[in-house]
C-alpha positions as CSV (number, residue, x, y, z in Angstrom):
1,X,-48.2,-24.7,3.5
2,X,-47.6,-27.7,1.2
3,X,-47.1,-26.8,-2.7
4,X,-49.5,-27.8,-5.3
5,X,-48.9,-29.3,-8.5
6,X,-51.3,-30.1,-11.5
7,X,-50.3,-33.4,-13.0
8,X,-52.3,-34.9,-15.9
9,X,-52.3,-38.9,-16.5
10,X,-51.6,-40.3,-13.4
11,X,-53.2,-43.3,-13.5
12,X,-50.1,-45.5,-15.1
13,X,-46.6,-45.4,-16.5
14,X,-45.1,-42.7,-15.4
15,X,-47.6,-40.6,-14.2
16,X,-48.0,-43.0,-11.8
17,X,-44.5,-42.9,-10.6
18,X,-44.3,-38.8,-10.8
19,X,-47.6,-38.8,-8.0
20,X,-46.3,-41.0,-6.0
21,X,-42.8,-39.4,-5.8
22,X,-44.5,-35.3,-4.8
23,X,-46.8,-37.4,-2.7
24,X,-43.8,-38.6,-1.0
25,X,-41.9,-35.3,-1.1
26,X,-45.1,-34.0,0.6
27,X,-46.6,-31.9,-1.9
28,X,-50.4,-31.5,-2.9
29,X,-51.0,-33.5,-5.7
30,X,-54.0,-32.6,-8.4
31,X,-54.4,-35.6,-10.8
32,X,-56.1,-36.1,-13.8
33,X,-56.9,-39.6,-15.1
34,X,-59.5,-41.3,-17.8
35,X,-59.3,-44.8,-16.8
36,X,-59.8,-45.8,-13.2
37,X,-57.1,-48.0,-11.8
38,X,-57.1,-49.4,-8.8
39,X,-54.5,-47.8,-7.6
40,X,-56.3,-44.1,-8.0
41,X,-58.2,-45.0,-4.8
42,X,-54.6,-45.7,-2.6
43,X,-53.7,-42.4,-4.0
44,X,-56.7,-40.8,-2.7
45,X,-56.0,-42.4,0.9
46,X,-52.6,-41.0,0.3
47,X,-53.7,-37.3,0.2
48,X,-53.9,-36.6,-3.8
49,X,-56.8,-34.8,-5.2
50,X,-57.6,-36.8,-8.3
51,X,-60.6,-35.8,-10.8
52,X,-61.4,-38.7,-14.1
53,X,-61.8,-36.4,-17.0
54,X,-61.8,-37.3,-20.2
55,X,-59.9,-34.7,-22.4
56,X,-61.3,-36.2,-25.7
57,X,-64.4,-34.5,-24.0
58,X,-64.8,-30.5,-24.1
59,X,-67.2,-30.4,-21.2
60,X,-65.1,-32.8,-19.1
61,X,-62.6,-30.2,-19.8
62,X,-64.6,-27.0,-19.2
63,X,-66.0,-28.8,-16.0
64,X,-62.0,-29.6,-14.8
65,X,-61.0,-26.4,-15.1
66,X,-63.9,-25.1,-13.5
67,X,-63.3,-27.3,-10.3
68,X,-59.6,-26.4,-10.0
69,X,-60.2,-22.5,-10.2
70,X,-63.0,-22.5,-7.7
71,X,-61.2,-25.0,-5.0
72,X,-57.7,-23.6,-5.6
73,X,-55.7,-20.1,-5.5
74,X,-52.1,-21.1,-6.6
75,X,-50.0,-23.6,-8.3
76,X,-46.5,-24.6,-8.1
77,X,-46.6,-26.6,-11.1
78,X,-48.6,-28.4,-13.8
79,X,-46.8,-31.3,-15.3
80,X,-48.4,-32.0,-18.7
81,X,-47.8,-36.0,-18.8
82,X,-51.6,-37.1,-20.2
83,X,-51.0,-38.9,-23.7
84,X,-51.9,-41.0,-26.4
85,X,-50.3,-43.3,-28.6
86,X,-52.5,-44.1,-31.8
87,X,-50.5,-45.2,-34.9
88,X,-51.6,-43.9,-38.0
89,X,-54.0,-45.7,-39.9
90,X,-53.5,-44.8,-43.7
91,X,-51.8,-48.1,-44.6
92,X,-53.0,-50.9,-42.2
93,X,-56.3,-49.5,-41.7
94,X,-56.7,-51.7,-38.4
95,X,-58.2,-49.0,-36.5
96,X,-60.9,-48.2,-35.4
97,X,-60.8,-44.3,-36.3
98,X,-60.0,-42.6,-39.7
99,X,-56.8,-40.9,-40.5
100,X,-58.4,-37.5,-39.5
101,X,-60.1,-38.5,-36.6
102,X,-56.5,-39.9,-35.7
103,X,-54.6,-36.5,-36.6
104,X,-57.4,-34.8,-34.0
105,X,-57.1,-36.8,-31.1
106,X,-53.5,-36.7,-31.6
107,X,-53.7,-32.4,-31.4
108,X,-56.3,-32.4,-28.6
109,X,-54.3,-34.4,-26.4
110,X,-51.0,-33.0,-26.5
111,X,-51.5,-29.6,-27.7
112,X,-55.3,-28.5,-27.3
113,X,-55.4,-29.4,-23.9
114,X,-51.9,-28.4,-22.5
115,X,-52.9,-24.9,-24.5
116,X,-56.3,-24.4,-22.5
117,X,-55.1,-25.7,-19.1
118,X,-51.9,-23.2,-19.3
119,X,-54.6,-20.6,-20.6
120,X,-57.3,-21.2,-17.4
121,X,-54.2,-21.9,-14.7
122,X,-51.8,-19.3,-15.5
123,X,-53.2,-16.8,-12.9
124,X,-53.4,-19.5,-10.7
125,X,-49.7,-20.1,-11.5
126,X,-48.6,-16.6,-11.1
127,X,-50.0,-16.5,-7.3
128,X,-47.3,-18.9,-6.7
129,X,-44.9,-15.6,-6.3
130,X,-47.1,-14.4,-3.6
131,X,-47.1,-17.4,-1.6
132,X,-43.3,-18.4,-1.3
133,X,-41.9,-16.0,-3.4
134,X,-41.3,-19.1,-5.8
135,X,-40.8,-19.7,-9.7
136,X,-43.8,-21.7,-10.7
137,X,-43.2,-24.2,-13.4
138,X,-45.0,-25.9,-16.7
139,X,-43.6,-29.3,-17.7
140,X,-44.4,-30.8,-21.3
141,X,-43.9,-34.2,-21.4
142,X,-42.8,-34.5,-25.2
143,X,-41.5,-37.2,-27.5
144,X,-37.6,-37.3,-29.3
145,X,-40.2,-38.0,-32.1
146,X,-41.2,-34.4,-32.5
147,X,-38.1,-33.6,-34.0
148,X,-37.6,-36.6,-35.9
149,X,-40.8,-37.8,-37.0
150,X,-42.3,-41.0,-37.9
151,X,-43.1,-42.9,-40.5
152,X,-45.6,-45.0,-38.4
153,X,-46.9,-42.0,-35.4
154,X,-47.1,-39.6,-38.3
155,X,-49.9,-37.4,-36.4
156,X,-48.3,-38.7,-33.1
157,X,-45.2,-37.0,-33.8
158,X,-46.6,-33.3,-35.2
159,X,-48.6,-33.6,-32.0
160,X,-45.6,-33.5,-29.9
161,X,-43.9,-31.3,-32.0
162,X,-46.9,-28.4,-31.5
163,X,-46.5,-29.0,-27.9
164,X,-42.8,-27.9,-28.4
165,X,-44.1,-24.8,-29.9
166,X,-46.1,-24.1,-26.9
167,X,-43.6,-24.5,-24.6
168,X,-41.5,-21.7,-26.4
169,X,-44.8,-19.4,-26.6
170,X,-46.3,-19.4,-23.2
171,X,-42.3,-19.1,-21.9
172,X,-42.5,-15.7,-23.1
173,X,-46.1,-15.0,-22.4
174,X,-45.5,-16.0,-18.6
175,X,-42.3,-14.9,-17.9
176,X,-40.8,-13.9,-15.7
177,X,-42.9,-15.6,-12.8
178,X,-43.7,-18.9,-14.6
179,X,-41.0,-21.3,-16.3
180,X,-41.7,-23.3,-19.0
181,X,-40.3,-25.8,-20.4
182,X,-39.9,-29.2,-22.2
183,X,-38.7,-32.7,-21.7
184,X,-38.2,-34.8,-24.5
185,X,-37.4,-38.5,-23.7
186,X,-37.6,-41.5,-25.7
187,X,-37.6,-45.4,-24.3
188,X,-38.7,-44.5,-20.4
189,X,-40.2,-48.4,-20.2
190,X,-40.9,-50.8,-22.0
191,X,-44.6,-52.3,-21.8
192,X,-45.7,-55.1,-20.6
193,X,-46.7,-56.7,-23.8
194,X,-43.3,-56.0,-25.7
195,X,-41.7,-58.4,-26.7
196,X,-37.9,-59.9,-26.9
197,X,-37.3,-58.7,-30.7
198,X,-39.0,-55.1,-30.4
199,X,-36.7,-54.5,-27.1
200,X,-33.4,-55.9,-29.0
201,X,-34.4,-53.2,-32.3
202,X,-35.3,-50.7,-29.7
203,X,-31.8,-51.0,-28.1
204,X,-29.5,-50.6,-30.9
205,X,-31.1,-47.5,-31.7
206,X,-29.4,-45.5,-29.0
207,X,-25.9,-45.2,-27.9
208,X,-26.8,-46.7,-23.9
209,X,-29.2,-49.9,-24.9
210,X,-31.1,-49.7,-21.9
211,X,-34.4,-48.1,-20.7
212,X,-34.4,-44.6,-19.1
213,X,-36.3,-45.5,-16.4
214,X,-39.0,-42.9,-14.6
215,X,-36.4,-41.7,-11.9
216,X,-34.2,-40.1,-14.9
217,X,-37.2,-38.0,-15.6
218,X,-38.4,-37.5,-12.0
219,X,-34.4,-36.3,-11.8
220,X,-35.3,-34.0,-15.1
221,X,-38.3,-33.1,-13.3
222,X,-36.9,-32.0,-10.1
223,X,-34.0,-29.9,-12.0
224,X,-36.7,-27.5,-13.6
225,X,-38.2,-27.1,-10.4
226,X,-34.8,-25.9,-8.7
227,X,-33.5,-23.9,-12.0
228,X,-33.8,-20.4,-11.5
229,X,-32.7,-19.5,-15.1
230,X,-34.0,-21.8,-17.5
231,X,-37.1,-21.4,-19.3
232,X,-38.4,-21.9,-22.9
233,X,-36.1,-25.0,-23.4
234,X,-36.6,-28.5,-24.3
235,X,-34.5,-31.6,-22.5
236,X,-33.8,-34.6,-24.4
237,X,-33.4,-37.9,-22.7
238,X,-32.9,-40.2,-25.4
239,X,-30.0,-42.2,-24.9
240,X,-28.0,-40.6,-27.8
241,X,-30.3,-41.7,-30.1
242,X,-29.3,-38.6,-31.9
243,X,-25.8,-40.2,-32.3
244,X,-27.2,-43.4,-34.1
């Protein structure tokens, strides 16, 4: 019986790259995703079981977790990668939402949803035990920011940063048959649009001036999976940026 894992965001980025590595590995892959790529439909052919939900939407939501309860009876995993990125808007004032409407999206995204879906799945989670006598795991995909801040992600950063939090509270509230824990990286790629001077500041803020890359946190991945022992902790991937 192939394992099944819950990963939000798939459509891009690293999300992307985390499908089609379980895909790969043979797992059952449940994806989330708010934008339709292409590339969602070779995932389909591929075997994943992908849903477009919108988790600035409650009944998107509600209807998700609805699907996923009545079509499955255990999880291995749920990898909490879906994110946003919106810089605050106090100074500039270039976008299109107001500070507080930035400050919400922010929370909903990184800590309202992970809270509910760890809420609705964690029976789901627990079953895991029966199945293969197996750890389950849930993976927050968090920032370095959350512990440093920023003066330009403001909400961005406290979002990641509650996230954090949750990690240490539904550690104790599942153990001891779900793990939960955190990974914390910071530069995993560039984007397309970035240019030659943001990559060069980018660089000298770490002590390896290079991009992570997504296998360094499939690797991270992968670890929690196999750890036996580790719950309730948060792995940074940062390059040393701690060290700068």
């Amino acid at each position: 019986m192939s394992q099944v894992i819950l990963i939000t965001g798939i459509g891009k980025r690293l999300g992307l790259a985390l499908t089609r590595h379980f895909l790969a590995q043979g797992f059952k892959v449940i994806g989330t995703y708010r934008t339709h790529y292409d590339v969602i439909e070779t995932l389909k052919e591929q075997g994943a079981d992908l849903y477009q939900v919108d988790f600035y939407c409650q009944a998107d939501v509600d209807q998700f977790i609805e699907q996923i309860i009545k079509k499955y009876s255990h999880l291995k995993g749920v990898i909490h990668n879906a994110s946003d990125w919106l810089p605050d808007n106090y100074k500039t004032r270039i976008s299109e939402y107001s500070d507080a409407e930035i400050m919400h999206k922010m929370m909903a995204i990184h800590a309202s949803i992970p809270y509910q879906l760890n809420l609705a799945f964690q029976d789901l989670l627990k079953n895991q035990q029966l199945v293969d006598n197996e750890f389950a795991d849930i993976i927050h995909i968090s920032d370095y920011v959350a512990e440093k801040g920023s003066k330009k992600h403001i909400a961005y950063a406290a979002s990641k940063a509650a996230m954090n939090s949750l990690t240490l509270s539904f550690s104790a509230l599942l153990a001891p048959k779900v793990k939960v824990n955190s990974i914390s990286p910071a530069l995993i790629k560039f984007n397309d649009h970035d240019d030659d001077a943001y990559k060069a500041k980018a660089f000298t803020k770490a002590l390896f001036p290079k991009e992570a890359g997504y296998n360094e946190i499939i690797r991270a991945v992968e670890f929690i999976f196999s750890s036996e022992f580790m719950t309730g902790r948060n792995m940074k991937i940062d390059g040393g940026r701690h060290l700068k």
